[in-house]
C-alpha positions, 0 to 999 in steps of 0.5 A: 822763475827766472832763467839764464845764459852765459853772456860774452866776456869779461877782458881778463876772465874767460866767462861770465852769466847773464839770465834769460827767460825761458817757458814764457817767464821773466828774464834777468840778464847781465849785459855782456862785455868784451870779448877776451881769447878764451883758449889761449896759450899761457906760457909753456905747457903741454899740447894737448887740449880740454875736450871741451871748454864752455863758452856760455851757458842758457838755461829754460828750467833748474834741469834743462840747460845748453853749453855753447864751448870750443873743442879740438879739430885739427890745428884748430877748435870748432864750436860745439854745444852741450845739453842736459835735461837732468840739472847736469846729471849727464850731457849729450851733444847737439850740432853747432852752427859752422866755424873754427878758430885758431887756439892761443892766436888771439882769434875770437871763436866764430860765435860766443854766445848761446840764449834759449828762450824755451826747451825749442826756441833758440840763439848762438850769436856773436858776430852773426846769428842763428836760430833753432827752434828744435831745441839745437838739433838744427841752426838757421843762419839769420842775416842782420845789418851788423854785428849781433853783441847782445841778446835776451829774450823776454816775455814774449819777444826776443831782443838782440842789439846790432852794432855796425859791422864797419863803425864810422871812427874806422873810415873818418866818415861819421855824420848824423846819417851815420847808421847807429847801432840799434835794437832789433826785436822778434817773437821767439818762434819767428825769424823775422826780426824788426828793429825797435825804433822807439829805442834809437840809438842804443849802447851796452847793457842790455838787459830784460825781465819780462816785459821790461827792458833796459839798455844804455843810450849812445850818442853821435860824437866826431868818432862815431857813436859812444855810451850815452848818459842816460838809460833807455827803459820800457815796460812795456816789451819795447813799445816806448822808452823813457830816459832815466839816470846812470848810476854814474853818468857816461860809464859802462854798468852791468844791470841784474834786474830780479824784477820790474822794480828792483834793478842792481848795478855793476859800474866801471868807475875807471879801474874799479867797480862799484855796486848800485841798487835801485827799488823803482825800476832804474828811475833812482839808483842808490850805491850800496856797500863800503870801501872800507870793509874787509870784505866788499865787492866796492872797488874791486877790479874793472871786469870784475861781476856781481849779480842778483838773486833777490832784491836782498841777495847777491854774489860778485866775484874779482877778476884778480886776487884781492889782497889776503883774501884771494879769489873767493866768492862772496856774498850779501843778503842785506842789499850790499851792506855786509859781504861774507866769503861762501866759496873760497878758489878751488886751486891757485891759478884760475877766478871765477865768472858771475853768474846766474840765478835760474830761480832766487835759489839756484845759480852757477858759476865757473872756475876758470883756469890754464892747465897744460897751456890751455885754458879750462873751466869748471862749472859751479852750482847752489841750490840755496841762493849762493850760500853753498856751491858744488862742482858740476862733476859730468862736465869736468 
């Protein structure tokens, strides 16, 4: 099994999924993206607030997952986290580690993001980090060396990539003894983290299945340090990394990994992405889909996502409209060379985020829209690897 967690934002969108491993088993992540205002305002509308707005989501089993999501407290939101342990039959609330933020001001929630490991081990994240390992009932704050932007366990280790908190392009100070951001990595009962010198300066991208890893590089530049051109992948938990080809040299991909060998790519292109797949692990890409067709994800808006549930199947999604089809979510089960529509948009103002597959059959999704000039969402399940999908009803 392979199990998941909402990653940090898409610009434009309120959320997206990215897999994590849990109960000692492989993990497929999505690598996060910049953060975007997920409760802002949106033109008039009514005071009042969602009780509770999901900001990404972690799953150890098809039946038990997390919530990390923004609720109501005072003038401001403060975090909260949601648990099931019935595939969202019903929720109960656990505590979240401190900090508020100010709703439609543009502030970013003081933590963005939620991992599990398995039904104990956990992580909220996104600048700093804490730690449980009692499934949410307590939080640790972990002091790291930077900004905590990315997280994923694996089999066995827990990664996490740790970006300076102040970049030398701030301060006109870059030089080779510039500190550079890196890879940390621990076991996930532990909280002693060590940093994984065999990476050296890495990028975006993280992603993780198992024992293998793969992060972008990054590269010393006048400004600081910059997405390289090469990807960093181990298979062997972080002990040694080779440097393999980009899909499309210097930009920034989304990798889906549904096993060591078979690695799907999301890629920004400038203003629109275009999907790769590769059969041997990241050392080979090759792109999939046509332009042409009436249904494709291949050109569709920068910040739009496409995740894998097999080496066969995957699901992406628009962040805006496409022209006479709308925001629905479509689907291949040929490795991206046909696309069909499986689940139209549930209302006119919203789009959907991608997605995570808990198993090569069952995965999720949110709608996200403004109601009252607020920003909600609803979370989406399938239970047959994307051909059908139904509204989790006990968290709307």
């Amino acid at each position: 099994m392979r199990y998941l967690a909402f990653s940090r934002l898409h610009v434009g969108a309120l959320l997206t999924i990215a897999f994590v491993s849990g109960c000692g088993v492989a993990a497929a992540p999505l690598a996060a993206h910049t953060v975007a205002s997920s409760r802002s305002r949106a033109g008039t509308g009514s005071s009042e607030r969602p009780s509770f707005l999901p900001l990404s989501f972690t799953a150890v089993s098809v039946t038990h997952w997390w919530l990390l999501g923004a609720v109501p407290c005072g003038a401001k939101d403060c975090l909260s986290i949601k648990t099931t342990t019935n595939a969202g039959a019903t929720f109960a609330t656990l505590p979240a580690p401190p900090g508020t933020f100010a709703p439609g001001s543009g502030g970013q929630p003081a933590e963005s993001s939620i991992r599990f490991a398995d039904a104990k081990d956990g992580w909220v994240f996104g600048p700093k980090l804490y730690a449980t390992h009692d499934g949410g009932l307590r939080w640790t704050a972990i002091k790291m060396p930077g900004v905590v932007e990315e997280l994923e366990p694996g089999l066995g280790q827990v990664y996490a990539g740790v970006f300076p908190s102040t970049p030398c392009s701030n301060t006109g100070t870059c030089t080779a003894r510039t500190p550079h951001p890196q890879l940390w990595r621990t076991r996930p009962s532990s909280n002693h983290w060590v940093v994984d010198r065999a990476a050296g300066a890495i990028g975006d991208s993280l992603a993780v299945h198992g024992t293998s890893v793969w992060v972008m590089n990054a590269m010393l530049t006048r400004d600081g340090y910059s997405i390289g051109t090469r990807l960093l992948h181990s298979t062997n938990a972080g002990a040694t990394f080779a440097l393999e080809p980009q899909p499309v040299t210097g930009i920034i991909c989304d990798y889906s990994p549904v096993s060591a060998a078979v690695l799907w790519a999301y890629c920004s292109g400038g203003h629109f992405m275009f999907p790769f797949i590769s059969t041997d692990g990241g050392a080979h890409f090759t792109e999939v889909g046509s332009q042409t067709a009436r249904i494709t994800p291949v050109g569709y808006a920068n910040g739009s996502g496409l995740v894998a549930a097999s080496a066969r199947i995957a699901v992406a999604a628009s962040s805006i409209p496409v022209p006479k089809l709308g925001m629905p979510l479509i689907r291949s089960t040929d490795r991206g060379a046909q696309w069909k529509i499986v689940q139209a948009q549930p209302s006119s103002n919203g789009q959907w985020s991608l997605i995570g597959f808990t198993t090569p059959e069952v995965g999720y999704a949110l709608w996200q829209k403004y109601a009252d000039g607020y920003a909600t969402a609803q979370l989406w399940r399938t239970t047959d690897a994307g051909a059908k999908w139904t509204q989790v009803k006990a968290l709307s």
